[in-house]
VOGU-3710 file (C-alpha; in Angstrom, 3 decimals, decimal comma):
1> xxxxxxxxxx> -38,181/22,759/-45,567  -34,959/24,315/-46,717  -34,366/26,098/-43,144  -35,179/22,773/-41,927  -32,420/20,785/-43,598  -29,812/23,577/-42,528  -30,910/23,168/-39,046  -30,097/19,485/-39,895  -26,815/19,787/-41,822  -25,318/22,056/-38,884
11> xxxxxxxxxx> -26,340/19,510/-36,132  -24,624/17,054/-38,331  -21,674/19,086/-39,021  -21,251/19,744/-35,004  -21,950/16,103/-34,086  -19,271/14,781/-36,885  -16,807/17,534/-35,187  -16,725/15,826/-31,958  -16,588/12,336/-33,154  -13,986/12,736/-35,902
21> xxxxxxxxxx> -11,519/12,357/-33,256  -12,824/9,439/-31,828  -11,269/6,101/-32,583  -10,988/3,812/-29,096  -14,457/1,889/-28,974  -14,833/-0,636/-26,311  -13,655/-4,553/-26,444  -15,873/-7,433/-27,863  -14,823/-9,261/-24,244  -17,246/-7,758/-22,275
31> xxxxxxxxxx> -16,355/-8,210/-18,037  -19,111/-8,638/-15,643  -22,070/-6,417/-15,411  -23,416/-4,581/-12,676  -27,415/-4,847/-11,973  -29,600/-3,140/-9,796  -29,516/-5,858/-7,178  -25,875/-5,577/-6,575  -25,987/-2,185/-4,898  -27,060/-2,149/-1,015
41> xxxxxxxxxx> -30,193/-0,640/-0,361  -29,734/3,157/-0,081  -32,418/5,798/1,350  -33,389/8,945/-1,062  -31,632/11,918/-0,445  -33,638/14,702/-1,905  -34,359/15,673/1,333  -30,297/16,097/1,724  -29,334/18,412/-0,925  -27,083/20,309/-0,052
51> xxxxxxxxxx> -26,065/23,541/-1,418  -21,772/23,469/-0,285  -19,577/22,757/-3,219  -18,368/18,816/-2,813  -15,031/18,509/-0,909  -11,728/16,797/-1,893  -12,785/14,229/0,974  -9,979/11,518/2,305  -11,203/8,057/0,621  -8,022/6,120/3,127
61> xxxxxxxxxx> -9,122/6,907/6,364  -12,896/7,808/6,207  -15,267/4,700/6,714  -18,054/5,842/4,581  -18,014/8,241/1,272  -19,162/11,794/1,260  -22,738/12,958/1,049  -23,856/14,142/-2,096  -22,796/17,492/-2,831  -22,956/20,125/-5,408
71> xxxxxxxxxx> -20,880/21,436/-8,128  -16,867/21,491/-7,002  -15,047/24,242/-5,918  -12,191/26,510/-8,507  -13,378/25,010/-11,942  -11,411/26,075/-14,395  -13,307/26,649/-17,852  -11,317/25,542/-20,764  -10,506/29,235/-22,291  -9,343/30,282/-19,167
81> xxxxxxxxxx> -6,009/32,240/-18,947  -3,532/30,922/-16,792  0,082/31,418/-15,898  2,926/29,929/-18,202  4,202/26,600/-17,060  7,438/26,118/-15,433  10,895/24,783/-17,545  10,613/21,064/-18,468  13,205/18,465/-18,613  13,589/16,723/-21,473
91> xxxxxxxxxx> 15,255/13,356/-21,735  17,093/11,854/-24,973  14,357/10,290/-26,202  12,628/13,728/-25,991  9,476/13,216/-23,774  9,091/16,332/-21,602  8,971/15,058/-17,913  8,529/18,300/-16,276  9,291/19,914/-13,108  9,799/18,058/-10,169
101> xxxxxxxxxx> 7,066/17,110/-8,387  6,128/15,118/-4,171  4,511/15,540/-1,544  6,950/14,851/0,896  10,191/17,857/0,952  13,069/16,845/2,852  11,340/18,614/6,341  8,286/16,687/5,835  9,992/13,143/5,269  11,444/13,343/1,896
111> xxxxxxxxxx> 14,776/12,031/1,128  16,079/15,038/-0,539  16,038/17,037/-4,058  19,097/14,956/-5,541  17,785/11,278/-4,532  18,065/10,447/-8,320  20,531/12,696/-9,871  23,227/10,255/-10,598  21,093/7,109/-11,261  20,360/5,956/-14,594
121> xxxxxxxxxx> 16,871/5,981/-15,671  16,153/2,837/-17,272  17,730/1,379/-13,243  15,827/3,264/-10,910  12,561/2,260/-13,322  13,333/-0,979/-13,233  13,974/-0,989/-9,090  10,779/1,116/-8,743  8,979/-1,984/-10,320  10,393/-4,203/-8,143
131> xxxxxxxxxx> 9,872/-1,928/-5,360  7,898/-3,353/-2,131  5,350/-0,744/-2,205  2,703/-3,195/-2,184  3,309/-5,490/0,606  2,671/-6,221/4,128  5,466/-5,540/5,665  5,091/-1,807/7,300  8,554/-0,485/7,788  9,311/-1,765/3,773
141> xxxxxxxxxx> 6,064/-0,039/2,693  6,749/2,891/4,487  9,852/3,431/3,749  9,476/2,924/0,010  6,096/5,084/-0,058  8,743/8,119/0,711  10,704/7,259/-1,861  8,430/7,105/-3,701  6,542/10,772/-2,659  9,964/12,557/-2,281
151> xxxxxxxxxx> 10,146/15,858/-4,605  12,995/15,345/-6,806  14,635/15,938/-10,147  13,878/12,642/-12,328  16,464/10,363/-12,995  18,710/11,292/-16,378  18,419/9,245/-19,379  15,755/7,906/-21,835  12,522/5,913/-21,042  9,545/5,263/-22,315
161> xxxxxxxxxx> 7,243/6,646/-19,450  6,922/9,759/-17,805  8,861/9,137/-14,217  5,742/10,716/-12,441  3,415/8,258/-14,245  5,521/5,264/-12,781  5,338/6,755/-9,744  0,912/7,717/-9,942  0,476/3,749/-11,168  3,230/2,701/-8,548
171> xxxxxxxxxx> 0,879/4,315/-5,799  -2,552/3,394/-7,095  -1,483/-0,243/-7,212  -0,439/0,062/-3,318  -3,407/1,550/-2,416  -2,367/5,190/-1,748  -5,183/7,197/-2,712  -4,962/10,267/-1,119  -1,158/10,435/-1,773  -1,573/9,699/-5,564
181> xxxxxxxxxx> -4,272/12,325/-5,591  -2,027/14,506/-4,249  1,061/13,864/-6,502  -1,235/14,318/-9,538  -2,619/17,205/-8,553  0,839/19,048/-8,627  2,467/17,087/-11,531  2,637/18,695/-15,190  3,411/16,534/-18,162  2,442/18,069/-21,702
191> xxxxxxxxxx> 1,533/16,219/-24,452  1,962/12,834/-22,765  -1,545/10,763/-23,672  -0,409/8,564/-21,084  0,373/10,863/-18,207  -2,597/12,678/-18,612  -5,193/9,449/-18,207  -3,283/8,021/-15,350  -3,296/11,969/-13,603  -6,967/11,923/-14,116
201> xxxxxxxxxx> -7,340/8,632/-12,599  -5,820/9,705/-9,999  -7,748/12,506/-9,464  -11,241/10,895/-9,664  -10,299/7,788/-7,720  -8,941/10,132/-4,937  -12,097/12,221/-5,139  -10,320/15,356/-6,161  -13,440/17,473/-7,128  -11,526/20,507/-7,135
211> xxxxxxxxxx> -8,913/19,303/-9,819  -11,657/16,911/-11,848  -12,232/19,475/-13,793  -9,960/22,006/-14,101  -6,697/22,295/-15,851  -4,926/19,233/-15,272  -7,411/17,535/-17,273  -7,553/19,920/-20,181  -7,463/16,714/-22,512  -11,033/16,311/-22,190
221> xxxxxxxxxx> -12,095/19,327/-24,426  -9,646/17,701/-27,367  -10,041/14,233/-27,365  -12,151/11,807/-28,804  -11,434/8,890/-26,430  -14,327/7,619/-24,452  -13,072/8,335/-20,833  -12,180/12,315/-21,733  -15,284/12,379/-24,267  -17,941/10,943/-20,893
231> xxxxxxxxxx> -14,884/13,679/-18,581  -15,873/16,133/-21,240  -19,618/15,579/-20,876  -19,833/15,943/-16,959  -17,184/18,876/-16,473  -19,497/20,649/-19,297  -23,236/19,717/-17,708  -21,704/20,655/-13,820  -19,989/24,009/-15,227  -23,797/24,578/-16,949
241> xxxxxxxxxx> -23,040/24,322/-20,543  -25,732/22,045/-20,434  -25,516/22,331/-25,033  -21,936/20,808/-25,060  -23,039/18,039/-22,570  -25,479/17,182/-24,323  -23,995/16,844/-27,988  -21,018/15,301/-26,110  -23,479/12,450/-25,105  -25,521/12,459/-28,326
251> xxxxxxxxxx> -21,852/11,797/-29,927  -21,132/8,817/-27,431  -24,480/7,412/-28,769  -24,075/7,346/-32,030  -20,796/6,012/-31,646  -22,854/3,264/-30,198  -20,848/4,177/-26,585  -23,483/5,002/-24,814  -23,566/4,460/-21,014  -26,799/4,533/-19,279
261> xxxxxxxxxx> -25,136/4,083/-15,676  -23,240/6,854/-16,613  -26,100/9,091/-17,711  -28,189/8,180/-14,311  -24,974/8,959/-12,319  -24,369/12,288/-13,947  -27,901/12,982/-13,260  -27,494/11,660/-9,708  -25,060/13,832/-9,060  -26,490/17,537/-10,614
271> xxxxxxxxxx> -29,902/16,431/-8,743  -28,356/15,725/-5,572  -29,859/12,195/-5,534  -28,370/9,046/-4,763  -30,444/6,108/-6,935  -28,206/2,990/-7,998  -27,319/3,386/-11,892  -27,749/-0,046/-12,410  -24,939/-2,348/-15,064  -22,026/-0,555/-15,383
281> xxxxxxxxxx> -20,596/-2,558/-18,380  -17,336/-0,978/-18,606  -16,692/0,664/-15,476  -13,700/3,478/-15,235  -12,409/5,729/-12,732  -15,177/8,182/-14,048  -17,864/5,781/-12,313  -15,910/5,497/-9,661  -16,045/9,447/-8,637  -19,255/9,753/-9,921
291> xxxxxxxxxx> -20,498/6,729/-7,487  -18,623/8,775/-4,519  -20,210/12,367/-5,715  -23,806/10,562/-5,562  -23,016/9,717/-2,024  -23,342/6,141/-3,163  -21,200/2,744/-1,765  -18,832/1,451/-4,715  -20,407/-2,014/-4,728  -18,058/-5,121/-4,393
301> xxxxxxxxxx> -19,137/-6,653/-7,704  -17,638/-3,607/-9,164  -14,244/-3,631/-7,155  -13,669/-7,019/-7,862  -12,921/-5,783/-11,475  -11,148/-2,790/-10,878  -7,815/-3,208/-8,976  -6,753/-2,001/-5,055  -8,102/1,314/-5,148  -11,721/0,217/-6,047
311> xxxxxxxxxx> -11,603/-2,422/-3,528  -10,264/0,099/-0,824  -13,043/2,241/-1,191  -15,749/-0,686/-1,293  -14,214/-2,207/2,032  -14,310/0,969/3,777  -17,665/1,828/3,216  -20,200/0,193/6,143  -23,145/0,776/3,899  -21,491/-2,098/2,290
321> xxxxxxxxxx> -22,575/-5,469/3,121  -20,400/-7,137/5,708  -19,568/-10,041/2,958  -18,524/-7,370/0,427  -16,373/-5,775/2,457  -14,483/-9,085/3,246  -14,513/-10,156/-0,273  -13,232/-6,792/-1,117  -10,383/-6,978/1,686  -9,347/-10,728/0,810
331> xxxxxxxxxx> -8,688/-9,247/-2,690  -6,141/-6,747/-1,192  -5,220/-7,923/1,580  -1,448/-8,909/0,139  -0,559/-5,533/-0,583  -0,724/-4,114/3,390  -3,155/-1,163/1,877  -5,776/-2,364/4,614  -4,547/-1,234/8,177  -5,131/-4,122/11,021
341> xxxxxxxxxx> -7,757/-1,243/12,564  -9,474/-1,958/9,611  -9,207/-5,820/8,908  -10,488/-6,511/12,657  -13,268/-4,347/11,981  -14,998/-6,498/8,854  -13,561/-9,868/10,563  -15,838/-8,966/13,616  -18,396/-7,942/11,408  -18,899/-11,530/9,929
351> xxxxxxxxxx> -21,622/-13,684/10,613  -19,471/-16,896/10,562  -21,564/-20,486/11,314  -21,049/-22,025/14,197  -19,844/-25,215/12,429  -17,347/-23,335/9,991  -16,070/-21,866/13,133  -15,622/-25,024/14,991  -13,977/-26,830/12,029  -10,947/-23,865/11,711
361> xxxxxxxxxx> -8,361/-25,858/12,759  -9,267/-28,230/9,795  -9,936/-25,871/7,445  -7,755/-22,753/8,012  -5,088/-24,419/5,948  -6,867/-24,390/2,850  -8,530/-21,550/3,126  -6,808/-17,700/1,471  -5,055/-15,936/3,718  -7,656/-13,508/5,372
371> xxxxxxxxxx> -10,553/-16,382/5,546  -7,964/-18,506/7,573  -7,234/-15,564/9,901  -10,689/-14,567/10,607  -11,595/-18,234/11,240  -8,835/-19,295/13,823  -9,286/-15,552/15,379  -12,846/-15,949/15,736  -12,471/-19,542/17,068  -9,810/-18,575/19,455
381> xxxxxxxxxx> -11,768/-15,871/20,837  -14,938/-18,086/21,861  -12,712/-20,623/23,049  -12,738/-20,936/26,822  -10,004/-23,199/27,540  -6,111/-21,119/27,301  -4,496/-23,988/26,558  -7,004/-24,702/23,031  -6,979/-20,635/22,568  -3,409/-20,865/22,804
391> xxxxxxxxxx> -3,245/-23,383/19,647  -5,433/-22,029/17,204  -3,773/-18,531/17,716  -0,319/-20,445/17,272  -1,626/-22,034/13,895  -3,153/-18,585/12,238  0,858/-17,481/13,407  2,313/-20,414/11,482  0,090/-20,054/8,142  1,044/-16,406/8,391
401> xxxxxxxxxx> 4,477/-17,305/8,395  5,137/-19,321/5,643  2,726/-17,030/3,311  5,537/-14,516/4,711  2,556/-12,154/6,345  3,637/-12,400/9,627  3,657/-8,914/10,501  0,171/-8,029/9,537  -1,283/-11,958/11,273  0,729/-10,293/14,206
411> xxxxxxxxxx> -1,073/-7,215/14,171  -4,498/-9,202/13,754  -4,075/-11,530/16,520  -2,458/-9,816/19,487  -5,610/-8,890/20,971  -6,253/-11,895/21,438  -2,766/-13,381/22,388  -2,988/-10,755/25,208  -5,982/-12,263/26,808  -3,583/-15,592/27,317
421> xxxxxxxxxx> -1,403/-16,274/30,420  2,407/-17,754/30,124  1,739/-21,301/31,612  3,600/-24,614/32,259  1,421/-26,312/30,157  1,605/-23,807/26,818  5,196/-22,675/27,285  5,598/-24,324/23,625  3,845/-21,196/22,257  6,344/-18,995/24,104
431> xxxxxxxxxx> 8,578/-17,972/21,589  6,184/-17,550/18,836  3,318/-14,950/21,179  6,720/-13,304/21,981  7,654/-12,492/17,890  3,805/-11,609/17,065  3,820/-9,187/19,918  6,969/-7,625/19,068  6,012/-7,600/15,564  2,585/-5,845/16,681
441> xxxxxxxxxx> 4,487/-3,020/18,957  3,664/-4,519/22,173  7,130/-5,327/23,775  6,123/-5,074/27,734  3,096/-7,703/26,885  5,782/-9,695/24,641  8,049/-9,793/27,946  5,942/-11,671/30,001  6,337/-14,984/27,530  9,982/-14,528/26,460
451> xxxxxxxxxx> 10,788/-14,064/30,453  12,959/-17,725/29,580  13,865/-17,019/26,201  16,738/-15,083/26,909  17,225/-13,842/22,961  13,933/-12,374/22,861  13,667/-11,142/26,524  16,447/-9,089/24,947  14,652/-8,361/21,818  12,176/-6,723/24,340
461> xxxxxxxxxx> 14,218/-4,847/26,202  15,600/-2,679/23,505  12,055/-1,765/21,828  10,885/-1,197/25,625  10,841/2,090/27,117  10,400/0,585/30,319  14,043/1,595/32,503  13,423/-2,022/33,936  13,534/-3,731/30,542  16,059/-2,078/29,250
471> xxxxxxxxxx> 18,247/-3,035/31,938  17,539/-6,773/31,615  18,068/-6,659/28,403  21,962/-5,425/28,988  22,291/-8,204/31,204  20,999/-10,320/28,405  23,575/-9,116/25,892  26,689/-9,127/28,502  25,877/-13,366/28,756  25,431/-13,117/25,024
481> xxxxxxxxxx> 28,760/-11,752/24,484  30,750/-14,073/26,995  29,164/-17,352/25,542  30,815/-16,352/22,068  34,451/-17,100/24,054  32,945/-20,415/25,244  34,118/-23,028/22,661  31,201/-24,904/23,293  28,978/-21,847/22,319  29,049/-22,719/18,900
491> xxxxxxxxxx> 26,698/-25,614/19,083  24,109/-22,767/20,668  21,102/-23,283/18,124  20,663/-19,372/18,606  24,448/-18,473/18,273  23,139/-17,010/15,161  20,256/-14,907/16,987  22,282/-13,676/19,651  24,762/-12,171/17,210  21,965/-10,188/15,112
501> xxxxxxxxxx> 20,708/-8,563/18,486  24,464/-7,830/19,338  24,965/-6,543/16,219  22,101/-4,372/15,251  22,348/-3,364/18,989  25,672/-1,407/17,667  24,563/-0,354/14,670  21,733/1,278/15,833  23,773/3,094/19,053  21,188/1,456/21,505
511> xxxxxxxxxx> 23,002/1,503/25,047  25,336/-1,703/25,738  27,688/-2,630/28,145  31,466/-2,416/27,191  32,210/-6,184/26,969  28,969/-6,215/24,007  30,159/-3,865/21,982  33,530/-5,305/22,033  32,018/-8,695/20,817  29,528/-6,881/18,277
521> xxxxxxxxxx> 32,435/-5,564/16,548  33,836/-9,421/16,084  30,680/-10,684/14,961  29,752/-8,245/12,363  32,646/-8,950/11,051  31,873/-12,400/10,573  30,288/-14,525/7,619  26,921/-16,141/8,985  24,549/-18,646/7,312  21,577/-17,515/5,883
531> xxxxxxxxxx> 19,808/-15,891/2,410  21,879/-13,413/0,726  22,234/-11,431/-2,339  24,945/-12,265/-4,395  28,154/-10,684/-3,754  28,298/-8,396/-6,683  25,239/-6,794/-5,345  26,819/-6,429/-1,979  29,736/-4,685/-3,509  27,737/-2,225/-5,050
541> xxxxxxxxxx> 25,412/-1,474/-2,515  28,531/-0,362/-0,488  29,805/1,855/-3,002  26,566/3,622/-3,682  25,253/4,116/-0,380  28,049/6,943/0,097  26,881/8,408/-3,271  23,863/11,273/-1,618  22,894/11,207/-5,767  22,045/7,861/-6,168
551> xxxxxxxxxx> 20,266/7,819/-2,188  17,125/6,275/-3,721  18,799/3,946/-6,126  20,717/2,290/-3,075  17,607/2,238/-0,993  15,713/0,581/-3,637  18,275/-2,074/-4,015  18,502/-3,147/-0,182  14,496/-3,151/-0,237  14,621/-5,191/-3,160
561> xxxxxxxxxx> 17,258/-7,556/-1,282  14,970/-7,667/1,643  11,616/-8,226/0,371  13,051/-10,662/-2,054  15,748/-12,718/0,986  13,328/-11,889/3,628  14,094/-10,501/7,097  12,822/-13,718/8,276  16,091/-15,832/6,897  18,294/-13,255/5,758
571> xxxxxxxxxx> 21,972/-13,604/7,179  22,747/-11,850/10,058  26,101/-9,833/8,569  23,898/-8,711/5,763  20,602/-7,557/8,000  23,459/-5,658/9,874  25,085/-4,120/7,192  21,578/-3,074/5,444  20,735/-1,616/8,792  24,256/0,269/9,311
581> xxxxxxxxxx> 23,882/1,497/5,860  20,583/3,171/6,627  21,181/4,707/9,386  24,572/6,238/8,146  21,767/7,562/5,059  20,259/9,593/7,988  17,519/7,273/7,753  17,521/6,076/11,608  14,061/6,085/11,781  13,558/3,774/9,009
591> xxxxxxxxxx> 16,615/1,587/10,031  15,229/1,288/13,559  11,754/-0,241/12,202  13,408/-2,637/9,686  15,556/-3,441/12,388  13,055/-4,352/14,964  11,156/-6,187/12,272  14,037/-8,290/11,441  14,928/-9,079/14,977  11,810/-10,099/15,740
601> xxxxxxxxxx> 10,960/-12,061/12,493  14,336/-13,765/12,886  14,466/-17,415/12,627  17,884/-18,924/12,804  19,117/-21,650/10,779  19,313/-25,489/11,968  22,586/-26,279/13,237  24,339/-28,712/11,400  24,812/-32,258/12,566  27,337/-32,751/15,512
611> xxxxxx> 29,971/-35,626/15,578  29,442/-37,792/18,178  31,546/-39,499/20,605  31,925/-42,975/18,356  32,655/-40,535/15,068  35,337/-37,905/17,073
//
């Protein structure tokens, strides 16, 4: 009896050990549950075991996740030595931020070591908010997801987050995966409770089973939180301490935190078997990886509570059900972290009615932005008359327009534009197939229907690399340049266009006959209507963007200025100038792309009424 109750007392002792720490217990609002039924059907695979250590697998680009695998590569027990860690910054509020840390070095894309030196903090935090990361537009999402990656020193000055944390939740939210994998698999914060959870949900989401668990999540084997307590639990049972897994979970039990999806995925996983865990009432990034090492789908009733990364990896995967993946998609579609590539493939994918189809002109307008795209496309391409093809491809243009997703309903619906031929009868469309295929990289096919719009034949000429377009389109800009010494020019409804091609023409250094450039010089120069940011902005903008310490500070605040003006109605001096300013960065890359985006998203103001003969 005696040797009985010590047995007892020194179970007790362990078990209070572990959950002394432990003060986080779940909310009383309990989301959506997952049952049994909202998994696809998925066949055994004991026959599949494999016997290769699971691989840090791409989760952006691959259409289906990994096959289950078995324990991951380099883990790191806890007690293992390893090499001191490298001299920390410290800012004046004293939170270590540590050593600089991206993907991208200047060689590879980066914008250089000192892109933040000589920015304040509490700015560049606030512009990175702001910062059109998530959004639809490619050249602003690409060009911010380098600022974003670039290795350099933080910004100086106090804050109350970690700069690489801002930068991990900055990425996740976009839908970068891979890349915030990546960054938080390099990045060392110490004793930063928030760094470290948003590292490891990094890592999981991203499938990093190499890092999962090794040293970058050392707060597992201290805390008493849930997530690192369930961490704790799986890094134990897959390293074989099978006795600290299991008093990790008998802990979580009698915390009354017990997770039976977890338990059957943990199991999935160390069995190499791949059996649906059934309601996962609080799902984390930890059921997220565990899902992907079990080789199973992440189900769409599950992404729909847990932000653009869950939904990313539950669109991509075709064991999915075709609705899923759409639901998943229309969730995230806003953010431009679904490539076209992808969107066609689930809008092809849907079984659509015949009357829902037939009814998309009526309905598209209602309808979220995805649903109305996939409706008009799919109606379009059944249609066997141009002329009716030709409208409904129009309208899915126009709703894209005024939701300001133009580029990506561009991208979605040139396929289809391309099977249409320039006609007297549908010459109204003209202008608007000639945008969407600029906007969708397809200048030679965009030719054919601005062959009479001579702003846009232009527009095509200097994205072609065809010698014959490119010549046209000098033609194009020597009339532009002579009509602005015509004092009748200025009742020209595209007065306005013509100078933004002359003018980004020159700031660019595209090729242009002597009597353009002459005239792009004048109408840079020149005060045009349009959005703008205010002119305190302006000023500072110019002063910064010779400033190679505050690079990123300066880029942030023209992508600010265009995502929030839009290319679409910004003023022509100020696209130019942003565009000058760029390039003059060493960014002509990037200031090409926002410039062809802006040329070709361009609409120009109404003129303003003209006096007529009885008023002059």
């Amino acid at each position: 009896m005696t040797a009985s109750r010590s047995k007892w007392l020194v179970c007790a002792v362990a078990i209070a050990a572990l959950a002394a720490p432990a003060a986080a217990q779940w909310s009383s609002d309990k989301p959506p549950v997952l049952g049994p039924d909202d998994y696809p059907p998925v066949a055994d695979q004991d026959s599949q075991a494999a016997a290769a250590p699971a691989g840090t697998g791409s989760t952006t680009t691959s259409q289906s996740l990994p096959p289950p695998s078995g324990a991951p590569a380099n883990i790191v027990p806890a007690d293992a030595a390893s090499p001191p860690p490298p001299a920390v910054e410290v800012d004046s509020l004293g939170k270590p931020e540590g050593p600089p840390v991206g993907t991208l070095e200047t060689a590879s894309g980066g914008l250089g070591a000192r892109l933040w030196s000589g920015s304040d903090r509490g700015r560049v935090e606030d512009l990175l908010n702001r910062a059109p990361l998530a959004v639809a537009d490619p050249a602003m999402r690409d060009l911010t997801r380098r600022i974003v990656l670039t290795r350099a020193d933080a910004p100086p000055g106090s804050a109350p987050h970690a700069f690489t944390t801002v930068r991990l939740e900055k990425l996740l939210d976009a839908g970068f995966i891979d890349e915030a994998g990546a960054l938080a698999s390099m990045a060392q914060v110490e004793h930063d409770p928030e760094f470290a959870r948003v590292q490891a949900d990094a890592l999981l989401i991203a499938d990093r089973s190499a890092d999962v668990c090794g040293s970058d999540t050392a707060t597992r084997d201290s805390s008493g939180e849930v997530f690192w307590m369930q961490l704790r639990a799986y890094c134990s049972a897959l390293a074989g301490d099978t006795a600290t897994a299991q008093l990790t979970r008998d802990v979580l039990a009698a915390q009354g935190n017990d997770d039976p999806a977890y338990d059957a995925l943990i199991d999935d996983v160390l069995n190499h078997r791949a059996v649906p865990p059934g309601a996962i009432a609080h799902p984390t990034a930890i059921h997220l990886y565990l899902l992907q090492q079990a080789g199973l789908p992440v189900p769409e009733v599950l992404s729909g509570q847990m932000g653009t990364a869950a939904n990313l990896l539950t669109l991509r995967d075709a064991r999915n059900p075709a609705r899923a993946r759409f639901e998943a998609a229309e969730r995230v579609v806003m953010t431009g972290a679904v490539s076209p590539s992808d969107l066609k493939v689930i809008a092809d994918a849907q079984d659509l009615p015949l009357s829902k189809v037939a009814s998309a002109s009526v309905d598209a307008p209602s309808l979220p932005f995805f649903m109305g795209q996939v409706l008009l496309r799919r109606a379009a391409t059944i249609e066997p008359r141009p002329d009716e093809r030709a409208r409904l491809i129009d309208q899915a243009l126009a709703l894209a327009d005024g939701q300001g997703m133009l580029p990506l309903a561009a991208a979605l619906q040139a396929d289809v534009i391309a099977t249409i031929k320039p006609s007297p009868t549908n010459g109204e469309f003209a202008r608007s197939f000639a945008r969407a295929l600029l906007l969708a990289g397809r200048p030679e096919t965009a030719a054919r229907w601005a062959a009479k719009d001579p702003v846009l034949d232009a527009v095509a000429g200097l994205m072609s690399s065809d010698p014959a377009r490119a010549a046209a389109a000098q033609q194009d800009m020597s009339a532009f340049a002579a009509g602005f010494t015509d004092p009748h020019y200025t009742v020209d409804p595209d007065r306005q266009y013509k100078a933004l091609v002359l003018g980004i023409a020159d700031v660019l250094g595209l090729p242009m006959p002597p009597d353009a450039k002459a005239e792009a010089t004048a109408v840079e120069s020149q005060i045009w209507d349009g959005k703008r940011p205010g002119p305190g902005t302006m000023r500072t903008i110019e002063e910064l963007a010779s400033q190679p310490d505050r690079r990123g500070e300066v880029l942030l605040m023209m992508l600010d200025a265009m995502h929030q003006q839009g290319l679409r109605d910004m003023a022509p001096d100020v696209t130019i100038d942003f565009v000058r300013l760029i390039a003059s960065m060493g960014e002509a890359r990037a200031a090409r792309g926002l410039a062809f985006e802006a040329l070709a998203q361009y609409v120009p103001p109404p003129l303003p009424p003209q006096p007529t003969a009885s008023t002059q």
